[in-house]
N, C-alpha and C positions, 0 to 999 in steps of 0.2 A: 426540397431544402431551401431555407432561406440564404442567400449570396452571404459575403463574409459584410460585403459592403451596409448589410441592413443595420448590421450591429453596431457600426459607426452614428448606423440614425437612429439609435433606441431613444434619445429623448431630444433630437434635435429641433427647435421652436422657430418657424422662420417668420420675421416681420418685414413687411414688405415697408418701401417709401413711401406710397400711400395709404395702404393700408396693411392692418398689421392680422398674422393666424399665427396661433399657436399652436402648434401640434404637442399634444401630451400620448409618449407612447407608454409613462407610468412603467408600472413593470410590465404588462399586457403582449406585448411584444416579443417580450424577452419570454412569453412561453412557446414563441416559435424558434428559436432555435435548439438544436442540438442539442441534447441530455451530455454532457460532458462527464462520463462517471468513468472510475479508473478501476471499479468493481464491477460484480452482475448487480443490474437493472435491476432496480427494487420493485417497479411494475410488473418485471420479467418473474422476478421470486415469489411474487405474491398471488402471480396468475392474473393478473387485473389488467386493463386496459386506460390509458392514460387520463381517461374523463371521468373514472369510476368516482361512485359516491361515499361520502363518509361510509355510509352502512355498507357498503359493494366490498369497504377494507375490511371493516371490523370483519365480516361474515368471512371472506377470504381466508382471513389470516386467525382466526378460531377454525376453519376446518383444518387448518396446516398443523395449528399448535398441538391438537388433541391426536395427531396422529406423531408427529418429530417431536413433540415432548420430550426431552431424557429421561424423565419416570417411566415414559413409557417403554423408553428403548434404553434402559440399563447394561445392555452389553454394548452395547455402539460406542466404542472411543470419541469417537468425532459428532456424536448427536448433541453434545454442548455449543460446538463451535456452529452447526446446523443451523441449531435454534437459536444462536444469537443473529445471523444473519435475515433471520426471516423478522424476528422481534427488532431488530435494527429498522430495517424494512418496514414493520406496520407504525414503529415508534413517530418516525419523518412522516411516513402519508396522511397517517394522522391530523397531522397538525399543520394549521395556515399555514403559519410562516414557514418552518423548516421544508414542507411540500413546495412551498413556492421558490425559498433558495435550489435545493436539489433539482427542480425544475428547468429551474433558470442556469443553473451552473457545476450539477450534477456533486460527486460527493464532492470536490472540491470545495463547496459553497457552504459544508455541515463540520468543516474543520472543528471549531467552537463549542459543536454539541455532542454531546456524549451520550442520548439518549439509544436503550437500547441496550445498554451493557447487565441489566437488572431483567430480574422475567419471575411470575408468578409460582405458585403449584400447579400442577396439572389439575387439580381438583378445581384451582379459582377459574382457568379457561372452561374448565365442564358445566360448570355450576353457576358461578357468578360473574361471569364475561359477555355481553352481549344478552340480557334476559326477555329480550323483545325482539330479538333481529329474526327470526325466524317465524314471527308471528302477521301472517298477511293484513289482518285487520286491525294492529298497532302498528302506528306511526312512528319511528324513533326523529325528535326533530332535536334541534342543535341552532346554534346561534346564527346559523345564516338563515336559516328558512324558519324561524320559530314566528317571527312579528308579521309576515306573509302569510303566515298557515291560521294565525287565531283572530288578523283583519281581514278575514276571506270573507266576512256574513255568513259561514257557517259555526255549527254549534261543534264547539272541540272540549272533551274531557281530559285533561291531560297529570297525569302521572310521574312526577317526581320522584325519582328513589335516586338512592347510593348502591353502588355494587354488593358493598361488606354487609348493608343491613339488615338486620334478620327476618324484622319485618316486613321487607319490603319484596323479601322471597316466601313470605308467608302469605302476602298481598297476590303475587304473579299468578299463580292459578284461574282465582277468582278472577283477575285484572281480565285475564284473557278470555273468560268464559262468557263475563260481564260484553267484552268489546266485541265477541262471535254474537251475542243475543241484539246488540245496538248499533251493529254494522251497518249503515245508511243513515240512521237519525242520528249519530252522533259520527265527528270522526275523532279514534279513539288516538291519543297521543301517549309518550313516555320521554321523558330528559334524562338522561346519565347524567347524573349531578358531579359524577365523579370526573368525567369528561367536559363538560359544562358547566362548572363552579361558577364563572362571572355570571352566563346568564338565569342560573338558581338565585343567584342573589340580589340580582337585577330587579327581580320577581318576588322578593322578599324572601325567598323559600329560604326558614331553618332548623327544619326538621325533615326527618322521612320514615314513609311517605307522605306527601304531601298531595292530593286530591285538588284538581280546581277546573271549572268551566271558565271555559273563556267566547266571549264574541262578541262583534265587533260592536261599538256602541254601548258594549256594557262593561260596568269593571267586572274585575275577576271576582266569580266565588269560590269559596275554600267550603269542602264540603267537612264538614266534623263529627258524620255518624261512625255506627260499626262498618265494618268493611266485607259486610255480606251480599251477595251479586243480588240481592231481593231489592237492600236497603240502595244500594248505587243505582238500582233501576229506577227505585222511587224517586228518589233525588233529581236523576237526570231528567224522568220525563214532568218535571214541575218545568222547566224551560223550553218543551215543545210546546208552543200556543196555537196551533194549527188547529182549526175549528175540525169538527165529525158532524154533520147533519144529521140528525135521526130522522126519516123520512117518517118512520110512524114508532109508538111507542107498541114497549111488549116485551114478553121473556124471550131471547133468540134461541133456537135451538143447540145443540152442542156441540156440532161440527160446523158452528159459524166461527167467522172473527171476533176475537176477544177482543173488549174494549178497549185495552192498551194497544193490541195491536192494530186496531182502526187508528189510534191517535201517532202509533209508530209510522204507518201508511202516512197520513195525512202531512205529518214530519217533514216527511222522506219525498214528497210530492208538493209541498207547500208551494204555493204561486201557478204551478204545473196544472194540476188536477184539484178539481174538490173533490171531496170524502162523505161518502153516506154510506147510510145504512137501509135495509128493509127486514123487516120481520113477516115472516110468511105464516107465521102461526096467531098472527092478528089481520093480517091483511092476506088470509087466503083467498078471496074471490078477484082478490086484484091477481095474485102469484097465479092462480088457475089461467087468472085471463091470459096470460104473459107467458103461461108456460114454462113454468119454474116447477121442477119437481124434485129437484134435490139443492143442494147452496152450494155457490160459485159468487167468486166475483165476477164484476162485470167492468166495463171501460165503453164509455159511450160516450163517442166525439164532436163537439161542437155540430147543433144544425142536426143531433140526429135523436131518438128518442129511443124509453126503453121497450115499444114496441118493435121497432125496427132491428130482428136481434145480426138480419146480414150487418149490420151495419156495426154491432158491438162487438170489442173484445172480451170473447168468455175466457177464464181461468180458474178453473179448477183446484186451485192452490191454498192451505191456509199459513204457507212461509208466508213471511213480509217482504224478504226480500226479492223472493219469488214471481210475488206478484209486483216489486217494483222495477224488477230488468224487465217485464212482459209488456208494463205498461207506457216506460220508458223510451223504449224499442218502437212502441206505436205510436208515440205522438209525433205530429211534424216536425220535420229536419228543418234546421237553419235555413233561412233565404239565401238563394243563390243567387250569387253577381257571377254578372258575366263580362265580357271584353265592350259590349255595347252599354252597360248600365252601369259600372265600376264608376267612372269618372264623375256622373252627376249625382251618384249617392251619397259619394264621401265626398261634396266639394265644401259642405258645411255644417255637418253633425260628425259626433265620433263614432269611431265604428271599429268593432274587433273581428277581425277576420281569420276564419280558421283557414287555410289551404290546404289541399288534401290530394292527391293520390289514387282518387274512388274507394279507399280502403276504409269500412266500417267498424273499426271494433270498439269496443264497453268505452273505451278512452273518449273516442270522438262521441258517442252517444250520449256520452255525459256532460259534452259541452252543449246540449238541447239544457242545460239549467242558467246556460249562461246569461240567459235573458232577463232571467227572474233576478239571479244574483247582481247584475250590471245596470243598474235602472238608467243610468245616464246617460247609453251607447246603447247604439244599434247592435245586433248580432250577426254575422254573415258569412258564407262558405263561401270559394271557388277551387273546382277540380280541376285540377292542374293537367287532368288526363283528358279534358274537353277546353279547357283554354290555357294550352301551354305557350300562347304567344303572349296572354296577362301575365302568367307566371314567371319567363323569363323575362318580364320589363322589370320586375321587380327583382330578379335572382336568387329564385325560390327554387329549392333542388332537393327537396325533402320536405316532407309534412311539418308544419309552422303557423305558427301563431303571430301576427301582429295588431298594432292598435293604433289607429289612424285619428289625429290629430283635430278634425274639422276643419283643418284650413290646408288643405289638396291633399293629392295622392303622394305628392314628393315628400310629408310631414310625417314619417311614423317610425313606429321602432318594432324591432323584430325580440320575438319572445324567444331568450336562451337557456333558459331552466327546464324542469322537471315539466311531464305531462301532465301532472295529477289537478283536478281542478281548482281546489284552493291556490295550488300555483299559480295559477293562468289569471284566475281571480284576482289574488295579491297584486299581480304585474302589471293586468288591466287596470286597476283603480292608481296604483302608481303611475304607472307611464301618463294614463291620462293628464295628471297635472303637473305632469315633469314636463321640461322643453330638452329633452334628448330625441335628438332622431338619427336614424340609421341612414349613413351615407352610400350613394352608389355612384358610380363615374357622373351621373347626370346632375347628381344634387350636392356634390365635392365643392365646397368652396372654396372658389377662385376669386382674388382679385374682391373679397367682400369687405364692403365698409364697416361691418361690426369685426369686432374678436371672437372667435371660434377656438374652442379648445376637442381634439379628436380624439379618440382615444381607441388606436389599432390595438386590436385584441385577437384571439381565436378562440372560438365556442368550447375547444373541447379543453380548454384550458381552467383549471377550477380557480385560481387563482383571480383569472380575468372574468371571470362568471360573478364575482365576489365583490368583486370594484363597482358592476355594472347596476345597483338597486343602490350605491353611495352613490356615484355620478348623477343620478337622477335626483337625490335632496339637494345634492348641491345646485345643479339646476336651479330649483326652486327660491334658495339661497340669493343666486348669483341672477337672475331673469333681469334682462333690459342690458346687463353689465356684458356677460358674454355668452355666445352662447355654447351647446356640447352637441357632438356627433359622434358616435362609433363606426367603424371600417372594420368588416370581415377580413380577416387579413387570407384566413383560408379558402375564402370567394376571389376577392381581389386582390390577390398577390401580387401582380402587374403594379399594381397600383399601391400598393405599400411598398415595395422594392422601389419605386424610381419618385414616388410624393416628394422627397425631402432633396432633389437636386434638379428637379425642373424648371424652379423660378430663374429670373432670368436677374443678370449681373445686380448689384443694388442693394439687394436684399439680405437683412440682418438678421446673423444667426445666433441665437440664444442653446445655453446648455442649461437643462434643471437639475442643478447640482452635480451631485455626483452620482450619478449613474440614472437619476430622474425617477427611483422606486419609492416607494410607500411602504417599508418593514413593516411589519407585526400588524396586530388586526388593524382590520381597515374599516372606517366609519369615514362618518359624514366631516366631523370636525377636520381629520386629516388630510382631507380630498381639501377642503377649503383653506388650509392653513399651506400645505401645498402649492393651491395655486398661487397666493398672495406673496409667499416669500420665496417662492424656487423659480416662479414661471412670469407672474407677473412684475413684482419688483422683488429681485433677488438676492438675498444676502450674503449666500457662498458664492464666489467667484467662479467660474471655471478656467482654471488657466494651463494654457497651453506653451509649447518652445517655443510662439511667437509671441506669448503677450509676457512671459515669468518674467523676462528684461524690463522691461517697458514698466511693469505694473509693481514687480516687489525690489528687483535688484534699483533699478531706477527710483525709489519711491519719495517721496517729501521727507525732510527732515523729521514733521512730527508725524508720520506714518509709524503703525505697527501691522504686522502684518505675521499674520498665524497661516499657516498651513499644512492641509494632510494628502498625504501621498498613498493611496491607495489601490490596490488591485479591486475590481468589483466581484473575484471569484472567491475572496477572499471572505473568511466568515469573523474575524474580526471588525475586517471596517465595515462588513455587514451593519452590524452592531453597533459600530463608532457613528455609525451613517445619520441617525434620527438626534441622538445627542451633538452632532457637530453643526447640524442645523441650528438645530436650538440653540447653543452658546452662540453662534452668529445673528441669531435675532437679541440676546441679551448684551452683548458688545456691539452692539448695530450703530455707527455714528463714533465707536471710539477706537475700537479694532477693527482692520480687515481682517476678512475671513477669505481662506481659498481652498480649492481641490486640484489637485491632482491625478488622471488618467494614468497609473504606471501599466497596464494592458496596453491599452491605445501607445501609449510615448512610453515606454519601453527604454528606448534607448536614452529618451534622457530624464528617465529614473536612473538609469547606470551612470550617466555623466554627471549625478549629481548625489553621488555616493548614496543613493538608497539602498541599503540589502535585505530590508524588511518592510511588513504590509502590517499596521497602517506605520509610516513615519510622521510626525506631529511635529514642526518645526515653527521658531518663533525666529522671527525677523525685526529685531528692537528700531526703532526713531534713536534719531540722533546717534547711529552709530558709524566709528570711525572706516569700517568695514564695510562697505555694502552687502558685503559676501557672507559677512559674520550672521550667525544663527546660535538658536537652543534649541537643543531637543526636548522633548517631552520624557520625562521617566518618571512619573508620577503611577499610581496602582491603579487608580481611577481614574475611568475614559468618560463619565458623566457630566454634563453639562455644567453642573455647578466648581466642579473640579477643574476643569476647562479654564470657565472665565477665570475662576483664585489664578492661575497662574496668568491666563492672558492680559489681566490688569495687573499682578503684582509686577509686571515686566516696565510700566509704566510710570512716569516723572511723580512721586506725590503732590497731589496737589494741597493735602490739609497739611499745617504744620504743628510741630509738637510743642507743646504749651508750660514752663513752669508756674510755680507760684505767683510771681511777679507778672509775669506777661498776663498770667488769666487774670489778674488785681486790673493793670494798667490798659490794659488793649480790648478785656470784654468787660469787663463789668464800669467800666472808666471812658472806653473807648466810643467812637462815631462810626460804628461798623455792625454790621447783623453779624450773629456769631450762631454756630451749631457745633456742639460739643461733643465729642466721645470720651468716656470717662469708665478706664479700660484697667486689665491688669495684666501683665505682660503671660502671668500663669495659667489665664482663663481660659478657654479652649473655646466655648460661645463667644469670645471676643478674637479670637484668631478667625473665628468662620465671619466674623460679625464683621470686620477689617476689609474686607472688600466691596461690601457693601456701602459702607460709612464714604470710601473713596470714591466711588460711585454718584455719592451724593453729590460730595465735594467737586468731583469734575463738573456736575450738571449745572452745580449754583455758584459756581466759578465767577466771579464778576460782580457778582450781588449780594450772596451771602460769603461768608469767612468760614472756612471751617477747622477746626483743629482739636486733638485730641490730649487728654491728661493722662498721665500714667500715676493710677493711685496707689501703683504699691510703692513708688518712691515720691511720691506725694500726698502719703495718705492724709494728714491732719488737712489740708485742702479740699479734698474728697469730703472728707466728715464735715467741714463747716456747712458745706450746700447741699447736706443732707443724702450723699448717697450711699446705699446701700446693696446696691449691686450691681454685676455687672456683665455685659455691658450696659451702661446708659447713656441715652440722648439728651442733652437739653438742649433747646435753642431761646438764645440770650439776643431778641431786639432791640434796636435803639430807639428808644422810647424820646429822648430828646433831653437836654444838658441837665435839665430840672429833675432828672426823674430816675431814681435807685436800680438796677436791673434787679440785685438778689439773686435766688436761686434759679432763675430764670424758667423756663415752661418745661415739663417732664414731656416728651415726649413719647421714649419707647424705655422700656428695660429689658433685662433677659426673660420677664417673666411675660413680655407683652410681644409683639409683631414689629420686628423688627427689621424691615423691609424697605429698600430705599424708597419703594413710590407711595408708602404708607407713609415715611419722613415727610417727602413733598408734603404730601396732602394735609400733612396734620401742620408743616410748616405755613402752607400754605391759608389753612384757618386761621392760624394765630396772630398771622401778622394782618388780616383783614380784622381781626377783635381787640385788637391792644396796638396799634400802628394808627396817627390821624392825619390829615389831608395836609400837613406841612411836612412827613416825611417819606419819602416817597419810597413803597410797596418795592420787594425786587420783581423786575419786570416779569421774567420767566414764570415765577409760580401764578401771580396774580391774573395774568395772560390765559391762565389754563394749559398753559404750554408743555407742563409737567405732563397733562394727560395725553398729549399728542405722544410726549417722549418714550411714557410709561408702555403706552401698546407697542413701539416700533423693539420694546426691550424684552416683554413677554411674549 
């Protein structure tokens, strides 16, 4: 078990005086502790063990259905309440996010979700639930492992369906008969679209079924024949290009290899083995010489000839695949590093290394292709059971894969995924041009002049498995800026337990947010937008009973200051979690933004009357009260919902305009003007009204801004031509000589009505119709709008 204390360091950043680390424990961490469920263990019900795979569920929880059913068990009072428990159970595993809350915080964390209360016919789990999972030579891929599997440099077929369609259970037969005949030359896939919708669409897919080859280098083709296993063999083998030698021409006899399956061989061996042929009924006095008196393949290894037959592999077989586990099995094993040759091999090429155990099965034999498929990197074993003092330098304790750097042995990263070889593939070609490496006590950085961001995780964590192929783009992203390492936290738990209170007096402690997680899927964009605003320069606060004085009750007259008081077990501010960021990068510069630990500080959540999870409180400028707040009781917790209120709480800055003052002040006046021209009934101008103020705060100083209300100033409205609403104009000062008119249309309700699009378009206008005796407002002409515009999206 993890101490109570670790939990305090889920996302603690420390920056040193001189030099600054960041520790990102993300949510990673938090899949080490303790399942907090006030129910039975949904891993427990389902029979699965904590690391199992999408497919480990699905398959689980269809053997469970088909048996606890209530169709099936119609006398069972209680076979209702049964089967929602278990359908409850596969609903969360299911799924990222809601797997990774229960995870992290057991059902407490799924308060929010309701999945699970709904369940099928027993006919859809028999029939239309899972239509590939039981099929060894179909792949079922899914949005984590899909872009890995079809940039492996293997050849993948892969099969798009819907559960419902008819088609596509008219398809499965054949699917599967097709993928037992092409088992090696292709590797055969399937998508539940019904389960994977973003990444069917991602993919164009919109129909089903949808047929397509994928590999790497090539775009996708969508195959458009009949859907008979003759015509998908045809199809498929136009993209094996694998040469077959004919050593001599002639009819072969009929218990030879078919020429498909020579070209299937060749496939299935490409880079490996060449591919020939011999005919003995044209070249009988050679076959006589040689001693061939019935047909066999043969396998004859570098340096050895077809007389020599000690020296060949015969095989008797006309499978194909038969004869490519025999041939397989005979070629040379990987190079072996040893404790003497390890260090000078990889001190300047990359190298992927298997370690092994002495144990041979089909898994590791299949990494003998890894040479061919890896042109860039060396290949290499070491047996952990002949150099167990290499092994434990590196903390290898199980058979494992990693991929070494070229620049030393301390540079590489340990393989966490699947065995299967496109995996290993995928990860090899990533890693390589990632800058993640796997840390150990030796290679921990200490006291390092760059930023480091770490990211303690546990292998058997899915959740943290998921993070681990985004951290590496970001990498790429982020190179020379900072760099990224991961910590086994179930190797080195010494060392994730005590990492975050070692340093010594000095040293500045950073919180990422609240609670420091990454909700719902995870990509590259998140990881990066993450670091920038949680870790590196922060927009939510973290505040604590020593700084909430100091920071909100104590604040500046024009301070406003927003903040959410939240529990992290909580499955609302789960939710509130990713939208409370964002409204703090869109108020970034005009609101504070802050969080609240009510877990952690407990008690003074109670001393500060919270009785609910999340609390939203607004703390106004210039009030008479320091103590005085608003709550939040709005329906919506969404960002855009957020700021309307957290800027409605704010001084306006545009003023309201009649008839007179728009005659006198803009069209008359020595001042830049930007107009709203509104109706108090409009509903796009009520959304449009905190936008406009927006503007107004940013060009405060330079430009004017003020608003018209046209339903009791409509003949106004009509003279300078408007027509709906809302509308922008902006009226410059052209100089004493010169009419402004209806001044420039910027936006309407029909066009983009967006403050940093105001800028921008502001910003044109007054560089085309403004000349060199009147002087530009600073801000826009500066480009400063665009500094502003990113720190607010």
């Amino acid at each position: 078990k993890i101490i109570d204390g670790v939990k305090d360091a889920l996302v603690t950043l420390l920056i040193t005086s001189r030099t600054w680390l960041l520790w990102l424990c993300v949510y990673s961490l938090a899949c080490l502790l303790d399942t907090v469920s006030t129910g039975e263990d949904y891993y427990q019900l389902l029979g699965l063990s904590k690391d199992a795979s999408t497919r480990e569920i699905r398959q689980a929880f269809k053997k469970l259905a088909l048996v606890m059913h209530p169709d099936k068990n119609p006398n069972d009072e209680s076979a209702h309440e049964k089967f929602l428990k278990i359908n409850r159970a596969y609903e969360v595993l299911k799924d990222e996010e809601l797997r990774r809350k229960y995870d992290k915080y057991g059902e407490r964390g799924l308060q929010d979700s309701q999945q699970g209360g709904r369940y099928e016919s027993w006919n859809f789990y028999r029939y239309d639930f899972g239509i590939y999972d039981e099929d060894l030579e179909i792949i079922t891929l899914d949005w984590g492992d899909f872009d890995a599997a079809v940039n492996s440099g293997e050849l993948w077929f892969v099969n798009f369906y819907f559960p419902r369609c008819s088609h596509c259970h008219e398809l499965a037969p054949t699917w599967r008969q097709f993928a037992k005949e092409m088992d090696g030359v292709f590797r055969i896939g399937a998508v539940n679209c019904g389960d994977n919708g973003r990444l069917c669409r991602s993919k164009g897919v919109s129909s089903y079924p949808s047929l397509y080859v994928f590999r790497a280098g090539m775009s996708a083709q969508k195959y458009f024949g009949d859907r008979s296993k003759e015509s998908l063999v045809s199809f498929a083998m136009q993209f094996v290009s694998s040469k077959v030698t004919e050593l001599w021409e002639g009819k072969p006899p009929a218990n030879c290899l078919e020429s498909q399956t020579r070209q299937k061989l060749a496939g299935m061996l490409e880079g490996l083995v060449s591919v020939g042929w011999l005919d003995c009924s044209v070249q009988a006095e050679l076959c006589e010489r040689l001693h061939v008196t019935s047909s066999f393949t043969a396998y004859s290894p570098p340096g050895s000839s077809l007389e020599q037959r000690d020296h060949m592999l015969l095989i008797h077989s006309l499978d194909v695949k038969e004869i490519y586990s025999e041939v397989i099995q005979y070629l040379p094993d990987l190079e072996s590093l040893t404790q003497d040759t390890f260090t000078d091999k990889l001190e300047n090429q990359r190298w992927l290394v298997s370690f092994t155990f002495g144990q041979k099965n089909l898994g590791s034999i299949e990494y003998r292709k890894l040479q061919v498929l890896l042109k860039e990197a060396s290949v290499g074993q070491v047996d952990c059971l002949t150099e167990s003092r290499l092994c434990d330098a590196f903390y290898i304790q199980k058979p494992s894969i990693a991929v070494f750097k070229d620049t030393g042995v301390n540079d590489f990263e340990v393989y966490h995924g699947k065995e299967l070889l496109y995996n290993v593939v995928g990860f090899a070609k990533d890693s390589a041009n990632a800058h993640v490496t796997t840390l150990l006590p030796r290679n921990f950085p200490r006291n390092e002049k760059e930023p480091w961001l770490v990211d303690f995780f546990a292998p058997w964590c899915p959740p943290c498995r998921a993070l681990l192929p985004e951290l590496r783009k970001a990498s790429v992203q982020l190179f020379g800026q900072l760099k990224f390492g991961t910590l086994d936290c179930t190797i080195h738990e010494g060392l994730c337990r005590t990492v975050s209170g070692r340093h010594s007096t000095g040293t500045r402690t950073l919180q990422a947010g609240s609670g420091g997680s990454l909700p719902g899927h995870i990509n590259e964009s998140k990881v990066l937008k993450f670091i920038e605003y949680d870790l590196v320069n922060p927009v939510v606060v973290p505040l604590t009973p020593d700084n909430f004085d100091e920071l909100v009750r104590q604040r500046r007259p024009n301070e406003t200051w927003t903040v959410d008081f939240y529990a992290p077990w909580c499955g609302p501010c789960q939710a509130l979690l990713p939208e409370w960021r964002r409204m703090a990068r869109m108020v970034n510069g005009i609101v504070k933004v802050g969080t609240v630990d009510c877990q952690k500080y407990h008690w003074f959540c109670q001393q500060e009357s919270v009785r609910a999870y999340p609390e939203i409180r607004l703390f106004p400028q210039d009030s008479r009260s320091r103590n005085h707040y608003e709550s939040y009781n709005g329906w919506h917790r969404d960002a855009h919902s957020l700021r309307a209120w957290a800027l409605g709480s704010l001084p306006r800055v545009s003023v309201d305009l009649n008839p007179e003052d728009f005659k006198q002040m803009v069209l008359r006046g020595r001042d830049h003007w930007v107009l709203d021209f509104y109706a108090p009934w409009c509903g796009p101008c009520q959304h449009f009204a905190p936008e406009f103020e927006l503007l107004a705060r940013v060009l405060q100083g330079t430009v004017r801004a003020g608003k018209l209300d046209c339903q009791a100033h409509g003949e106004t409205c009509q003279s300078v031509g408007i027509r709906a609403y809302p509308t922008v104009r902006f009226y410059p000062y052209l100089g004493s000589n010169k009419v402004r008119g209806c001044g420039a249309g910027i936006c309407s309700i029909t066009k983009d009505c967006k403050h940093t699009v105001l800028l921008e378009k502001d910003e044109t206008f007054l560089q085309t119709h403004t000349t060199n005796m009147y002087k530009v407002p600073h801000f826009i002409t500066d480009g400063g709008w665009k500094h502003w515009g990113r720190a607010m999206n």
